[in-house]
C-alpha positions, 0 to 999 in steps of 0.5 A: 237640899234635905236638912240633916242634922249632926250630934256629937259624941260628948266623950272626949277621951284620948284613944289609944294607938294600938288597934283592936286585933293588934298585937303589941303593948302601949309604946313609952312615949319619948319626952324629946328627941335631938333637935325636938321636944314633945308639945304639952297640950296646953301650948296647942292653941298657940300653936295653931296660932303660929301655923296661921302665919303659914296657911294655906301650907300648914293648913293640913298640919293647922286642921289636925291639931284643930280637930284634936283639940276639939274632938279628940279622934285619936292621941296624935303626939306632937313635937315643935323644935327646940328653938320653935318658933324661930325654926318652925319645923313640927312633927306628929305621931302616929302620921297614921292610925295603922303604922308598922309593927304597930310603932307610932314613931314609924309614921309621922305627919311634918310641916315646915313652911316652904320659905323656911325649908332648909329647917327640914335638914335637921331631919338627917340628924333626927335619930332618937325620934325616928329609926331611919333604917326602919321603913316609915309612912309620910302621908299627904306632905307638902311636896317641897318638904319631901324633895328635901327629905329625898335628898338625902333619904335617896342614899340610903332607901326607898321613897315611893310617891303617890301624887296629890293637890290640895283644893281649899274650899274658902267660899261653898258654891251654894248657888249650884243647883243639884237635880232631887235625889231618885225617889228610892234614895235617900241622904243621911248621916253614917251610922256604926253599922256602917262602919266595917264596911267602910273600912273594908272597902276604904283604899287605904285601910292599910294604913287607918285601922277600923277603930278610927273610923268607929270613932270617925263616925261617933265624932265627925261628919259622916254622909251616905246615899242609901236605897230606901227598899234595901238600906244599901248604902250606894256612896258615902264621905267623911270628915277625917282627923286631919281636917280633909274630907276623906276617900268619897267612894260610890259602888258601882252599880250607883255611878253616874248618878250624882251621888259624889257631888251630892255628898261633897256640897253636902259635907263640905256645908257640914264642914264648914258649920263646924268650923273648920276649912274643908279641903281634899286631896285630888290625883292630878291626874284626876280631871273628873274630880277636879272639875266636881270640886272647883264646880263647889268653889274649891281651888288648889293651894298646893301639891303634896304628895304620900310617901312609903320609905323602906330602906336598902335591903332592910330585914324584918323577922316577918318576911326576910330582907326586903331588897329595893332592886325588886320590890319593897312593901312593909311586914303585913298589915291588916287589908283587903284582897289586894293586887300588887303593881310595881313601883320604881325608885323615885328620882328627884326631879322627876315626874311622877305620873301614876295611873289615877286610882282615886284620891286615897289609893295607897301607892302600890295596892288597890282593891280588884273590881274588874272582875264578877267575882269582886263584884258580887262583893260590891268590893270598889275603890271608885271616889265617886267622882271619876264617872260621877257629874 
């Protein structure tokens, strides 16, 4: 395998919440709310401690704190219970880069070991941190804690789902041997040129803003597969602020070429030299993904799944009241063209099964591709791995 080598941008200084080209001023952070209290950073490290009782469920949780510690991608803000860590129950904000009306309290990451999950009622009663009659973003969430949370959020709103497994790489295949690469392609590390065009094409860029992925790319990780006579940048992968390599996705002129496993052996390598605990998040219906990354050593801990919460008839200044008898959907976000397929309401206990878009396509959008038109701008949400071997 060509050998690449990976610097760091030295500057570890927190970035704000709000997005370039993003309206509204920094929100005042809330010190604590009813049941939890905001994380100073010094207790983080003791923190992530306590998390490795509860691995591999909090490692998704264990990751994002990891990588803020030491890279400092984003200012995530933390809050433990009071009674932490007899009731371990933990939050974070923003749960994503781009949240609605540009409220970081909007979106939030929570983990809770599933032996312990009736902590996760206190949510009900949550009511300073979190506006429950606002619609919220959950992204990949251990599915047990969603359930609990359904039960209850049930009565009131709308959660849609987008089903995902967690696979843990704890041991890299490094005996898989890969076809070289075509002599008019090379590998090598993302570059800030790079960057809108990830953004443009990323399935959930609805819910990452570009700014992230400017310093994703400054930080962490980030690999493509480009054409040496036209510097086309076919496939790319990288390393996300939460620990999990993010959305692998290939134009399609350039599948079934081996690109996806080239890139997934090669940063999860990266990955792992760093430190961390390479995982992804795969569509169950995804068996062609499933197959490249088990092939690498990967093996599935736990299903989770992401989340969009709306309210019964919640009404916004920007679009009116949203009825979830027809269709929920937040107030506009930045994103590219996009299509709208309707979602039902989530009965719990019952299955999900979703048309497999790929591992980061955000419920209800995805980019068109079907026709020449999109095609002429190489526009695509193929993982790279669907009909990549």
């Amino acid at each position: 395998m060509q050998a690449i080598a990976f610097g760091l941008d030295n500057d570890s200084s927190s970035q704000s919440v709000t997005c370039p080209g993003v309206a509204g001023a920094e929100m005042e952070i809330i010190p604590e709310g009813r049941h939890f209290r905001l994380v100073h950073e010094s207790e983080l490290p003791e923190i992530l401690v306590t998390l490795e009782r509860y691995l591999p469920e909090s490692l998704k949780f264990h990751q994002t704190i990891k990588t803020y510690l030491n890279d400092r991608i984003w200012d995530f803000k933390f809050y433990v219970a009071k009674d932490w860590p007899e009731k371990p129950i933990i939050l974070h904000f923003p749960g994503c880069t781009l949240t609605p009306h540009n409220n970081i309290y909007q979106a939030f990451g929570i983990f809770c070991p599933s032996a312990e999950i009736e902590h996760v009622d206190m949510m009900r009663t949550e009511d300073v941190l979190i506006d429950w009659q606002k619609p919220l973003y959950l992204n990949f969430t251990h599915i047990a804690i969603m359930n609990r949370l359904d039960e209850f959020y049930s009565k009131f709103g709308l959660m849609e789902r987008l089903s995902g497994d967690i696979y843990v790489c704890n041991k890299l295949n490094t005996d898989l041997e890969l076809e070289p690469l075509p002599d008019d392609a090379e590998m090598r590390l993302l570059t800030l040129d790079n960057v809108q065009g990830i953004h443009d094409l990323y399935p959930a860029n609805e819910i990452e803003c570009v700014k992230l992925f400017d310093i994703l790319v400054r930080k962490l990780p980030g690999l493509g597969i480009f054409r040496k006579d036209t510097n086309e940048l076919a496939a790319w992968m990288v390393h996300s602020y939460y620990g999990a390599m993010f959305s692998m996705q290939t134009r399609p002129d350039y599948r079934r070429m081996g690109y996806g496993i080239r890139l997934a052996k090669a940063l999860t390598q990266l990955v792992i030299e760093r430190g961390y605990t390479p995982f992804v998040v795969i569509r169950p219906q995804n068996d062609a993904s499933r197959n490249l990354y088990t092939k690498l050593g990967y093996e599935k801990a736990f299903e989770t799944c992401r989340v969009r919460m709306t309210p019964d008839c919640y009404e916004d200044s920007t679009v009116g009241t949203i009825s979830n008898t027809s269709y929920a959907k937040f107030p506009p976000l930045p994103q590219g063209e996009c299509v709208v397929v309707s979602l039902r309401k989530h009965v719990p206990g019952e299955s999900q099964a979703v048309d497999d878009e790929g591992i980061e396509d955000m419920l209800a959008e995805k980019c068109d591709i079907s026709n020449e038109e999109a095609r002429d701008r190489k526009t695509t949400t193929d993982e790279g791995i669907g009909e990549d071997k």
